[in-house]
Structures are given as structure tokens and as C-alpha cells.
N, CA and C atoms as a LAMMPS dump frame, in Angstrom:
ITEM: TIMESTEP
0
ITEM: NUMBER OF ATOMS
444
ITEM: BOX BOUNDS ff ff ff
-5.0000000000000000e+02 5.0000000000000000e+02
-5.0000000000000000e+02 5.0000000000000000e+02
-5.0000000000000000e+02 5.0000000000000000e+02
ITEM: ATOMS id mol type element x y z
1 1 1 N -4.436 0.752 2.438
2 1 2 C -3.704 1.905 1.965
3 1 3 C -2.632 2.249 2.995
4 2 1 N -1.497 2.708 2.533
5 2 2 C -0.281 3.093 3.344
6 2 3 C 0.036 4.103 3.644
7 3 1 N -0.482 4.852 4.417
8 3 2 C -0.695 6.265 4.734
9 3 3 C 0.668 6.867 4.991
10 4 1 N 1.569 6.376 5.672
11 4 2 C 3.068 6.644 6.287
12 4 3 C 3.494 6.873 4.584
13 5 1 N 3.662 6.204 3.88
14 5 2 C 3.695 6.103 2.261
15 5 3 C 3.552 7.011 1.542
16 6 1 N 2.242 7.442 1.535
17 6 2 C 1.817 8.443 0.543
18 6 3 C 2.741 9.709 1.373
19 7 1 N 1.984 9.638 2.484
20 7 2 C 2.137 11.082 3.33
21 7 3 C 4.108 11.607 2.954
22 8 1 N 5.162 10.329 2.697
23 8 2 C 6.793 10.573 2.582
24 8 3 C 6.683 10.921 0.752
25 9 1 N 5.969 10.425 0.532
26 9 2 C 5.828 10.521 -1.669
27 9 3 C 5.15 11.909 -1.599
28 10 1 N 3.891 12.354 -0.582
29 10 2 C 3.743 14.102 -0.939
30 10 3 C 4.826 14.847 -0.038
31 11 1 N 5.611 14.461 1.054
32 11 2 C 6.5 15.252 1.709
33 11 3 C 7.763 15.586 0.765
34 12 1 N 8.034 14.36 -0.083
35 12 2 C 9.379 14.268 -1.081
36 12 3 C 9.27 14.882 -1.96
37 13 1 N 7.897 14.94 -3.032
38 13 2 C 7.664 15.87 -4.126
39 13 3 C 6.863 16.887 -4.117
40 14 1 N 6.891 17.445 -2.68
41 14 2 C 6.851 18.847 -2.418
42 14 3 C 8.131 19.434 -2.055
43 15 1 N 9.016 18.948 -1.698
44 15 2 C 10.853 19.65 -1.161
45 15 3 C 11.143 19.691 -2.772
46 16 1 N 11.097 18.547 -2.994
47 16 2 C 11.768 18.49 -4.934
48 16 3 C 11.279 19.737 -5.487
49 17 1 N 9.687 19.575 -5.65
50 17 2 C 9.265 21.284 -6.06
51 17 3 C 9.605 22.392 -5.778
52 18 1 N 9.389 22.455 -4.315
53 18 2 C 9.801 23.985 -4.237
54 18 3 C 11.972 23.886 -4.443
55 19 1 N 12.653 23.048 -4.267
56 19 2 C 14.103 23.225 -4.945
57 19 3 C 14.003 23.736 -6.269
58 20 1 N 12.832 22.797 -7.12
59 20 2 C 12.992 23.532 -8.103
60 20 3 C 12.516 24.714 -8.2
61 21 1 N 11.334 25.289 -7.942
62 21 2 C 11.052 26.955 -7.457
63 21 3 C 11.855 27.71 -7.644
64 22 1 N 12.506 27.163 -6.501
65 22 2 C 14.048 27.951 -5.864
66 22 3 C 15.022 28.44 -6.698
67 23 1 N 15.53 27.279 -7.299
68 23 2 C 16.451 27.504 -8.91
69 23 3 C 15.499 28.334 -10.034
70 24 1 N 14.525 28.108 -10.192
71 24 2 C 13.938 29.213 -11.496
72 24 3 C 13.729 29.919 -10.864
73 25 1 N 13.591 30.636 -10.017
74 25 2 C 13.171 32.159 -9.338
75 25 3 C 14.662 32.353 -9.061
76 26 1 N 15.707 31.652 -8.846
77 26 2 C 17.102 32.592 -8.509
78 26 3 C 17.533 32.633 -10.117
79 27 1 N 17.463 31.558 -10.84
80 27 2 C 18.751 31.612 -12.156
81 27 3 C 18.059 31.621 -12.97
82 28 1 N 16.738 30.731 -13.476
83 28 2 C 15.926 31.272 -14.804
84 28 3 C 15.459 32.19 -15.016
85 29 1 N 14.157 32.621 -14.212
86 29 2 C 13.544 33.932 -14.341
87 29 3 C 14.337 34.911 -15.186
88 30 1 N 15.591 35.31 -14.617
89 30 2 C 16.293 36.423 -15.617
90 30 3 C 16.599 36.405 -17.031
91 31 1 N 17.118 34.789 -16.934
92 31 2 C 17.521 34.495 -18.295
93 31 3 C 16.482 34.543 -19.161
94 32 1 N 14.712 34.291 -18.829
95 32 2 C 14.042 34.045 -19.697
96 32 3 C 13.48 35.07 -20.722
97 33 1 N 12.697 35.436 -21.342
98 33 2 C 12.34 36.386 -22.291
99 33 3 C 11.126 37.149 -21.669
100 34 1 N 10.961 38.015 -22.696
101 34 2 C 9.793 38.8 -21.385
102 34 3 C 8.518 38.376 -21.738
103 35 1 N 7.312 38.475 -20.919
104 35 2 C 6.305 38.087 -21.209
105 35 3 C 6.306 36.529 -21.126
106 36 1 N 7.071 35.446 -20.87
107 36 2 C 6.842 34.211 -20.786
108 36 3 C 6.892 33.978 -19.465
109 37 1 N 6.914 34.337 -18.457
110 37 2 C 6.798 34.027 -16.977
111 37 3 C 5.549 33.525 -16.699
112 38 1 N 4.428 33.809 -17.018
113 38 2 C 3.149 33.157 -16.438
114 38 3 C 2.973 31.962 -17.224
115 39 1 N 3.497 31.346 -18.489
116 39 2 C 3.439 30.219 -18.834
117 39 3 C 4.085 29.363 -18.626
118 40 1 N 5.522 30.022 -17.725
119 40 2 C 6.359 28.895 -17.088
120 40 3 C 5.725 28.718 -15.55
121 41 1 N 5.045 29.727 -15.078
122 41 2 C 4.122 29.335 -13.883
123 41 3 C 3.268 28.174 -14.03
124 42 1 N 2.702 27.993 -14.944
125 42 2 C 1.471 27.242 -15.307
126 42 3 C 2.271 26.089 -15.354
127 43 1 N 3.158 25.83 -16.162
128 43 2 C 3.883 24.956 -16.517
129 43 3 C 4.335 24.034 -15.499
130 44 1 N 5.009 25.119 -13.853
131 44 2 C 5.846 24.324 -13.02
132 44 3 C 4.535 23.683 -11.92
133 45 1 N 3.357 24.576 -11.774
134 45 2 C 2.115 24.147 -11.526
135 45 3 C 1.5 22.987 -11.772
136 46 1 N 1.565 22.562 -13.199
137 46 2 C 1.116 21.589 -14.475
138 46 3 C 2.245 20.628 -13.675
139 47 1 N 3.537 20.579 -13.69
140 47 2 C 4.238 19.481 -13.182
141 47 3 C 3.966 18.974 -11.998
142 48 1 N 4.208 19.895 -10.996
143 48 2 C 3.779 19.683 -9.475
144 48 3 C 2.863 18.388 -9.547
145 49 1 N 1.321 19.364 -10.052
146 49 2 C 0.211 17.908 -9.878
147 49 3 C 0.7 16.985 -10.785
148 50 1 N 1.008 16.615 -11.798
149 50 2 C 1.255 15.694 -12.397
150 50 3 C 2.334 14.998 -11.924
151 51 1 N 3.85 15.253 -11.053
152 51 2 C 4.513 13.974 -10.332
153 51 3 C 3.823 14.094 -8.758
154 52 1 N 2.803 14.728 -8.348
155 52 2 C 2.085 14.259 -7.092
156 52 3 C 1.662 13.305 -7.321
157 53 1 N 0.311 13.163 -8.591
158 53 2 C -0.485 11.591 -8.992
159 53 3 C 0.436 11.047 -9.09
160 54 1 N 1.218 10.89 -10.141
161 54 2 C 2.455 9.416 -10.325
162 54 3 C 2.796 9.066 -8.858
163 55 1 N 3.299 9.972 -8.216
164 55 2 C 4.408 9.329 -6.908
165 55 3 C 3.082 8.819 -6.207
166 56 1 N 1.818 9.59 -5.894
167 56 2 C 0.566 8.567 -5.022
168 56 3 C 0.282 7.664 -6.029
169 57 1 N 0.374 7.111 -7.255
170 57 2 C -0.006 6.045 -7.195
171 57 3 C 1.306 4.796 -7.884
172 58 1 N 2.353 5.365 -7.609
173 58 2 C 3.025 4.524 -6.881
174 58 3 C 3.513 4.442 -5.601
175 59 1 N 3.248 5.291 -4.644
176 59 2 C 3.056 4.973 -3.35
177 59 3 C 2.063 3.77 -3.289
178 60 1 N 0.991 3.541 -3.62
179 60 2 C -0.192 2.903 -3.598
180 60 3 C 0.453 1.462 -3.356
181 61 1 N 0.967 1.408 -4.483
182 61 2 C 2.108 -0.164 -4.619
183 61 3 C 2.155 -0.851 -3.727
184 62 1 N 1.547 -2.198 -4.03
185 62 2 C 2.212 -3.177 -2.502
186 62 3 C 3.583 -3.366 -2.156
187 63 1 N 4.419 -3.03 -1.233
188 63 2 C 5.802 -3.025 -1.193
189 63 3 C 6.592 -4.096 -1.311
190 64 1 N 7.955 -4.018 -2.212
191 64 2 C 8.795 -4.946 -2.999
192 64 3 C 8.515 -6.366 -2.196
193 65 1 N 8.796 -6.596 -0.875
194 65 2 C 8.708 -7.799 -0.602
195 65 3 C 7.122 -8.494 -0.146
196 66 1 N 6.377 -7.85 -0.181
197 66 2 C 4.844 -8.669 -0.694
198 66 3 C 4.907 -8.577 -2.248
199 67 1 N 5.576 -8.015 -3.115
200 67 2 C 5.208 -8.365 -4.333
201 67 3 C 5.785 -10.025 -4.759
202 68 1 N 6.961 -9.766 -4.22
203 68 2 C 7.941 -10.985 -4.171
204 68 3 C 6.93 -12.595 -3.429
205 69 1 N 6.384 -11.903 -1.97
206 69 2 C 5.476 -13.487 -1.489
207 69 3 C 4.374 -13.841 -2.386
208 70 1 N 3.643 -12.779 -3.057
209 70 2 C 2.925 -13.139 -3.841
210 70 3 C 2.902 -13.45 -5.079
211 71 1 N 4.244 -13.325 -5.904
212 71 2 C 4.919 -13.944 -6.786
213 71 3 C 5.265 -15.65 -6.713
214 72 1 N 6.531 -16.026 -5.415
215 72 2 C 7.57 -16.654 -5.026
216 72 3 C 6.699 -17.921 -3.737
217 73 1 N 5.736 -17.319 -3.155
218 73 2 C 5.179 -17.81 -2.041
219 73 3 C 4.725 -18.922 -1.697
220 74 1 N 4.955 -19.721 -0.948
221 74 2 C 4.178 -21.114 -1.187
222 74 3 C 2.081 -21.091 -0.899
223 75 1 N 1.87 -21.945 -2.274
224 75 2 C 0.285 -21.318 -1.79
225 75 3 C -0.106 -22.325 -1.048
226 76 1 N -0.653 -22.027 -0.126
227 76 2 C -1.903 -22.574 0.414
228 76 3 C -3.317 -22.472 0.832
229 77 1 N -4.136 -22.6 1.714
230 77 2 C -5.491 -22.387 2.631
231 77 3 C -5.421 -21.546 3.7
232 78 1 N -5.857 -21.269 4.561
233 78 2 C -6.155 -21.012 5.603
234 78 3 C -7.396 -21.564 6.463
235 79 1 N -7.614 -22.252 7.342
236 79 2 C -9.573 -22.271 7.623
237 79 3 C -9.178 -21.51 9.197
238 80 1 N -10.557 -20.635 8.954
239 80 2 C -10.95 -19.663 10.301
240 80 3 C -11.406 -20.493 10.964
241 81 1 N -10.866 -20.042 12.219
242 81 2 C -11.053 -20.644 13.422
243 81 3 C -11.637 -19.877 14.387
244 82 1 N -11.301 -18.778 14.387
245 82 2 C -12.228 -17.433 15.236
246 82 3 C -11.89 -16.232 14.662
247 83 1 N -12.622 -15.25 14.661
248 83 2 C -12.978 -14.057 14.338
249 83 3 C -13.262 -13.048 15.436
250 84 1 N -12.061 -11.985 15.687
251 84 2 C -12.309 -11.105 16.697
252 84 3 C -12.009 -9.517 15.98
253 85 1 N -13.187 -8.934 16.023
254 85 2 C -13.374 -7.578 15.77
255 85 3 C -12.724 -6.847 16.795
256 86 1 N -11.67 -5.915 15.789
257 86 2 C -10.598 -5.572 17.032
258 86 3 C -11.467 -3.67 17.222
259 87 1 N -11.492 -3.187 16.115
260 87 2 C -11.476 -1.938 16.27
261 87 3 C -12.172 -1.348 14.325
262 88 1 N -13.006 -0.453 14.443
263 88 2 C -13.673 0.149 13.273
264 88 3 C -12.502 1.503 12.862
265 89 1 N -12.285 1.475 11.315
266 89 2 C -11.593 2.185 11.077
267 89 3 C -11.972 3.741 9.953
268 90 1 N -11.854 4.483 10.231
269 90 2 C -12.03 5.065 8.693
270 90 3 C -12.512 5.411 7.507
271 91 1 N -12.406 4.461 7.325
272 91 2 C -12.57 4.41 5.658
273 91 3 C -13.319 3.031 5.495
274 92 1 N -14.303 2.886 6.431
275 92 2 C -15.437 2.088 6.963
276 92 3 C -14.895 0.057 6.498
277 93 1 N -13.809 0.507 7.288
278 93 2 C -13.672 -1.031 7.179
279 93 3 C -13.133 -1.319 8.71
280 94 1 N -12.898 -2.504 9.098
281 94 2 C -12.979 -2.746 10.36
282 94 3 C -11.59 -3.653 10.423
283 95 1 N -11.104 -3.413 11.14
284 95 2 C -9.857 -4.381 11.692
285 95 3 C -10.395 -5.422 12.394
286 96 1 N -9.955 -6.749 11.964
287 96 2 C -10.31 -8.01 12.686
288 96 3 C -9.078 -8.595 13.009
289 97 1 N -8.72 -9.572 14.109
290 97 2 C -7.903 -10.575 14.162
291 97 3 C -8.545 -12.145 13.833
292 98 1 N -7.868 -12.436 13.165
293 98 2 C -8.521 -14.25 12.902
294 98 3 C -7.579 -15.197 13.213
295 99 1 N -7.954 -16.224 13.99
296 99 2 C -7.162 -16.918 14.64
297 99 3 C -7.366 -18.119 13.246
298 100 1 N -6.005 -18.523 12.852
299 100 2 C -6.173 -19.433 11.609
300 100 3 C -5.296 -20.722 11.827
301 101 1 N -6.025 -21.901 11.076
302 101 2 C -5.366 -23.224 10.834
303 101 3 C -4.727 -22.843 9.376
304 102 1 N -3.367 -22.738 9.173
305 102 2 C -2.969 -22.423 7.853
306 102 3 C -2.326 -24.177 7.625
307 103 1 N -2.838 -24.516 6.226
308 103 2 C -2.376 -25.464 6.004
309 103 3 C -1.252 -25.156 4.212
310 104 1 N -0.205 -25.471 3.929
311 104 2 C 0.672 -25.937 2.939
312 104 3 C 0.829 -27.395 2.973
313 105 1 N 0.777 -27.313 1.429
314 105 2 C 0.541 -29.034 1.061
315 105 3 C 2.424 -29.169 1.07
316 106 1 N 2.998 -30.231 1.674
317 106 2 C 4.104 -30.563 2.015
318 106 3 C 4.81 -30.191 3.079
319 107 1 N 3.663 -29.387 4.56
320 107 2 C 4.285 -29.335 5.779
321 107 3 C 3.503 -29.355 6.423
322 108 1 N 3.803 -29.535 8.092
323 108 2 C 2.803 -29.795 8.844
324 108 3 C 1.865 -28.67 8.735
325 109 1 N 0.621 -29.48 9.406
326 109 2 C -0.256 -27.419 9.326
327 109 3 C -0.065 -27.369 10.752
328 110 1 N -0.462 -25.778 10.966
329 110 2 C -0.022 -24.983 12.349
330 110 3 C -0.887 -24.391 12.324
331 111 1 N -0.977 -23.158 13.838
332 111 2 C -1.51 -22.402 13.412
333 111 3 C -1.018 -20.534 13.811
334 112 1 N -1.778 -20.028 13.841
335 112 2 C -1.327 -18.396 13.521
336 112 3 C -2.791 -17.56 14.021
337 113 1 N -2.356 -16.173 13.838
338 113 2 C -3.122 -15.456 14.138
339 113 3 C -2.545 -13.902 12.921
340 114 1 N -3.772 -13.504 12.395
341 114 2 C -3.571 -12.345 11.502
342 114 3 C -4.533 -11.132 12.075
343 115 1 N -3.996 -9.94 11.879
344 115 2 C -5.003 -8.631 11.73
345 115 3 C -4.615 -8.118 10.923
346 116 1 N -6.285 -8.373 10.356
347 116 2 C -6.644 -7.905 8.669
348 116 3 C -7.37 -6.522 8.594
349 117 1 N -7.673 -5.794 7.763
350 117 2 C -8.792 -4.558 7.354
351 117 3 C -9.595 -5.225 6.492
352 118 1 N -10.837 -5.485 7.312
353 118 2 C -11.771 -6.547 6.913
354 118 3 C -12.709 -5.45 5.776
355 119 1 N -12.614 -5.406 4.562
356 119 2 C -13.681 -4.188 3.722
357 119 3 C -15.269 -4.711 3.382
358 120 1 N -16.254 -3.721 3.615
359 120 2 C -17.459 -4.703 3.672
360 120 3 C -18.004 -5.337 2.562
361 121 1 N -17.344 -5.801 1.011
362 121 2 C -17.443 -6.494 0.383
363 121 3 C -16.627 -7.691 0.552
364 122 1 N -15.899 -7.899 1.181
365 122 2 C -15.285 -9.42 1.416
366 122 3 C -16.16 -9.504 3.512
367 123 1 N -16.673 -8.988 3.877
368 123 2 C -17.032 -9.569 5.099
369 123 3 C -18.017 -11.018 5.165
370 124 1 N -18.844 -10.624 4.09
371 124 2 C -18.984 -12.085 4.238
372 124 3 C -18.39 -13.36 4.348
373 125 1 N -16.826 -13.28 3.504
374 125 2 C -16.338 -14.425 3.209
375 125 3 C -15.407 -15.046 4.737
376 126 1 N -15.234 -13.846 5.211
377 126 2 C -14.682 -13.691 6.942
378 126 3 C -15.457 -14.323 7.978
379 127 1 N -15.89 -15.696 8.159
380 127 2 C -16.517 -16.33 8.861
381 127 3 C -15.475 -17.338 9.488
382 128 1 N -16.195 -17.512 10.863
383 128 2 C -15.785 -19.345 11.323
384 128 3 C -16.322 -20.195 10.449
385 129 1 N -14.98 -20.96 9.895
386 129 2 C -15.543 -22.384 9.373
387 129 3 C -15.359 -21.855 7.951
388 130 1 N -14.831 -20.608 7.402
389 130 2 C -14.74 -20.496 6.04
390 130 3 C -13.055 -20.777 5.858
391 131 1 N -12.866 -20.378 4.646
392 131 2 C -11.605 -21.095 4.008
393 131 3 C -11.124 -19.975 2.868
394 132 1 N -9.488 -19.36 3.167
395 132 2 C -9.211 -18.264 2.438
396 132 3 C -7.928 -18.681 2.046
397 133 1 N -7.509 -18.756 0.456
398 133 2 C -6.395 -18.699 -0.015
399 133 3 C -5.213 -18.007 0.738
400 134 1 N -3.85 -18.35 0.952
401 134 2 C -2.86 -17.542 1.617
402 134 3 C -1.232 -17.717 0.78
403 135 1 N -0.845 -17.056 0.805
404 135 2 C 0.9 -17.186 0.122
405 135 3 C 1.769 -17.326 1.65
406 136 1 N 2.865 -18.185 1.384
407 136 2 C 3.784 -18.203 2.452
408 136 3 C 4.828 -18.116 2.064
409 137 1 N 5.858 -17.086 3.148
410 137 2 C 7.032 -17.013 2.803
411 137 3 C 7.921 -18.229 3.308
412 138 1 N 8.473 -19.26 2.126
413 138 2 C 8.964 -20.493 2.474
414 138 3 C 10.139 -20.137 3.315
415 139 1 N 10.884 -19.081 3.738
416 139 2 C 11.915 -19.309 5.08
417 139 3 C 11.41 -18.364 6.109
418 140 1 N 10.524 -18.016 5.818
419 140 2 C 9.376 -17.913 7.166
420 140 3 C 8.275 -18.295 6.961
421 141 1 N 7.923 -18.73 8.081
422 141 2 C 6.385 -19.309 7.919
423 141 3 C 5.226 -18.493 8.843
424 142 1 N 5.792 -17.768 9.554
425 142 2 C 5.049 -16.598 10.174
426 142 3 C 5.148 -15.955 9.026
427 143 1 N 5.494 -15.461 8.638
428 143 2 C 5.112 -14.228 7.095
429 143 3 C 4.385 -15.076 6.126
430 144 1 N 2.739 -14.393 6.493
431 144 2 C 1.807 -14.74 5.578
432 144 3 C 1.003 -13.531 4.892
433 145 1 N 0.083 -13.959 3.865
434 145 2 C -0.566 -12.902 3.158
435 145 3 C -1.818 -13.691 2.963
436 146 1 N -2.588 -12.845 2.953
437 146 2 C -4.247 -13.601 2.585
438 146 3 C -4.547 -13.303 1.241
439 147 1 N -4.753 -13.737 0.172
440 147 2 C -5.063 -13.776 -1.235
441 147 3 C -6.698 -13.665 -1.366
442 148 1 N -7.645 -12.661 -0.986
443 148 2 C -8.649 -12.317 -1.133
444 148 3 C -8.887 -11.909 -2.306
């Protein structure tokens, strides 16, 4: 999850809101009829939460250019080579670094190093000696993604 993300999508459509506030409490309010003010409360209320969810869950979104490697990407393997538990996070998943043999069929294989947010339903598959799908960005080859 992209916390920097969400946190600019609720900072943005909270300024948007209260602008709009701003404008119906200076120029509508008067114009409106009497007795309808608490249903345009409800109303600008009713909006608020409703473009908060939309904008968090498109904040959520993997951003344009991982959508693109995982579209466009060359696929290959990965095999683990070591596994170092860097630090426990949160939202009870753990940051690991894995030192990897990434292989693509039509170049040499190399190797690399990733830190992942290891979640404890894929920890099992996070071993030495296991083997994890990866996308590569063909004009970089340091820009990888793990396909879990």
C-alpha cells in the first residue's frame, strides 16, 4: 500500500471540499430557498465520503509505469539465493531483501538484489532454492517486479 498516495488523494479531496464549502456558504446559501439548507448539508457530506472512497481506491492503483512492466515486461524466473529479514512492519508483514539469480530466456542471467513486503500468506513461497515469476523492464534490467 502507498501511503505517501493515499495520504496526497485525502489531502487533495479535502482542499477541493472545503473550496467547495467555501463557494456554497459565500454564493449559494442565499440564492437557495428556505428550508432546503440541511439537505444540501447532507448532500455536500454524502459527496465528501463518496469522492474520498473513489480517490482511495484509486490511489490504491499500482502506478502507470508498473502497470505498463506488467503489461509490456519481459517475463521471466527468478531463483532465491538468500533471504535477509530486514525489518517487521505494520500491517504484520515483514520487509525482506532477497538476493536473486534472475534469469530471461534470450539474455544472459545476472544477478540482483530486491526488498520486498514479504505478507504471511506468500512466506512460504520466500525460501532459498525457491523460484518466483518476475517481469522485466526490457531497457532496464535493474527494474524488476516479482509476479506473486
Amino acid at each position: 500500500m502507498d501511503h505517501a498516495r493515499i495520504a496526497r488523494t485525502v489531502l487533495g479531496v479535502t482542499l477541493a471540499y472545503l473550496v467547495a464549502l467555501i463557494v456554497w456558504i459565500g454564493w449559494l446559501v442565499p440564492l437557495t430557498p428556505p428550508g432546503t439548507v440541511p439537505i444540501q448539508v447532507l448532500t455536500l457530506i454524502g459527496l465528501f465520503g463518496s469522492f474520498l472512497g473513489i480517490g482511495m481506491l484509486l490511489a490504491q492503483r499500482p502506478s502507470r509505469s508498473d502497470r505498463r512492466l506488467r503489461r509490456y515486461g519481459l517475463e521471466g524466473w527468478a531463483n532465491i539465493e538468500a533471504v535477509h529479514p530486514l525489518r517487521r512492519t505494520d500491517r504484520y508483514t515483514e520487509l525482506t531483501e532477497l538476493d536473486l539469480e534472475l534469469v530471461v530466456p534470450g539474455s544472459e542471467t545476472y544477478y540482483g538484489s530486491v526488498v520486498f513486503d514479504v505478507e504471511p500468506i506468500v512466506r512460504p513461497r520466500i525460501a532459498v532454492g525457491g523460484t518466483l515469476s518476475i517481469r522485466v523492464d526490457p531497457r532496464n534490467r535493474d527494474r524488476i517486479m516479482l509476479c506473486i
